[in-house]
N, C-alpha and C positions, 0 to 999 in steps of 0.2 A: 230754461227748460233742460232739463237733465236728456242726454241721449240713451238710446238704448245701449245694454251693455256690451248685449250681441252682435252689435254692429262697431264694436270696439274691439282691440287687440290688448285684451287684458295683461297687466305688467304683473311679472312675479314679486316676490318677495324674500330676500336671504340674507343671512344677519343685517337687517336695517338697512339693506342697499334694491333701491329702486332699480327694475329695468324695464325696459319696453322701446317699443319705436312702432306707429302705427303703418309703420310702412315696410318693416321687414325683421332686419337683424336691430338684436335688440344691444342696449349699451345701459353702461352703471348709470344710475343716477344714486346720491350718499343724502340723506339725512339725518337729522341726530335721532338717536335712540327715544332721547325724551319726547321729542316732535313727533315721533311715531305714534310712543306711546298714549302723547294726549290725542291725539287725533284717532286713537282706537278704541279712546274710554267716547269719547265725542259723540261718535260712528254707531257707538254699542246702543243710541238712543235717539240713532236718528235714523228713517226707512230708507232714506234715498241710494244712499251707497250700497254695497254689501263688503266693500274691504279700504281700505286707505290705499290701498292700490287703485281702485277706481277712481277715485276719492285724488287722489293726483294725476290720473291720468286727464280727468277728467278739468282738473284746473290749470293746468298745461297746455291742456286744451283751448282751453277756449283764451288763455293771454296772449298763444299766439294769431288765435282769428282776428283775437283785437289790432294786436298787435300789427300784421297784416293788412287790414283794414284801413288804418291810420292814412290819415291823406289822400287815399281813392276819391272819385267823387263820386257821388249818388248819383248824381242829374248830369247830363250834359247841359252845355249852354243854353243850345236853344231849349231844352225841357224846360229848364229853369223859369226860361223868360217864360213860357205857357203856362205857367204855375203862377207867374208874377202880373198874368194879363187876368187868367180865373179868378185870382183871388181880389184883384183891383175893382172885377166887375160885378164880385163879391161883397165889395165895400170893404173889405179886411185890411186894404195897403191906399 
């Protein structure tokens, strides 16, 4: 699901150097030129984005939610077990 953009802190753009920080003060982020460039021919024919600045913000985005994510757990124990009792009385386990 693509977020709203509006509810984002869109990153500028100035020779081929990324910036942004959705939380304030913004810092460089460098790309190559070519990597810009294809991802602005890409962009030019796709609705979702409206610039390569989204378009990285937006996948920055979300590797660090994964990122983040990683080894949390869903369930607690006991939920788990409640899951593993439904499903048994389920016949699924």
């Amino acid at each position: 699901m693509i977020p709203d953009p509006l509810d984002r802190n869109i990153l500028k753009l100035r020779d081929g150097t990324l910036t942004g920080d959705a939380m304030g003060e913004k810092v460089p982020i460098e790309i190559s030129k070519d990597l810009y460039e294809r991802l602005k021919k890409a962009l030019s024919n796709y609705e979702g984005f409206n610039s390569v600045e989204e378009l990285v913000e937006f996948v920055l985005n979300e590797f660090v939610s994964e990122v983040s994510e990683e080894g949390q757990e869903i369930y607690s124990p006991e939920e788990e077990e409640e899951i593993k009792k439904r499903l048994r009385s389920l016949g699924y386990l």
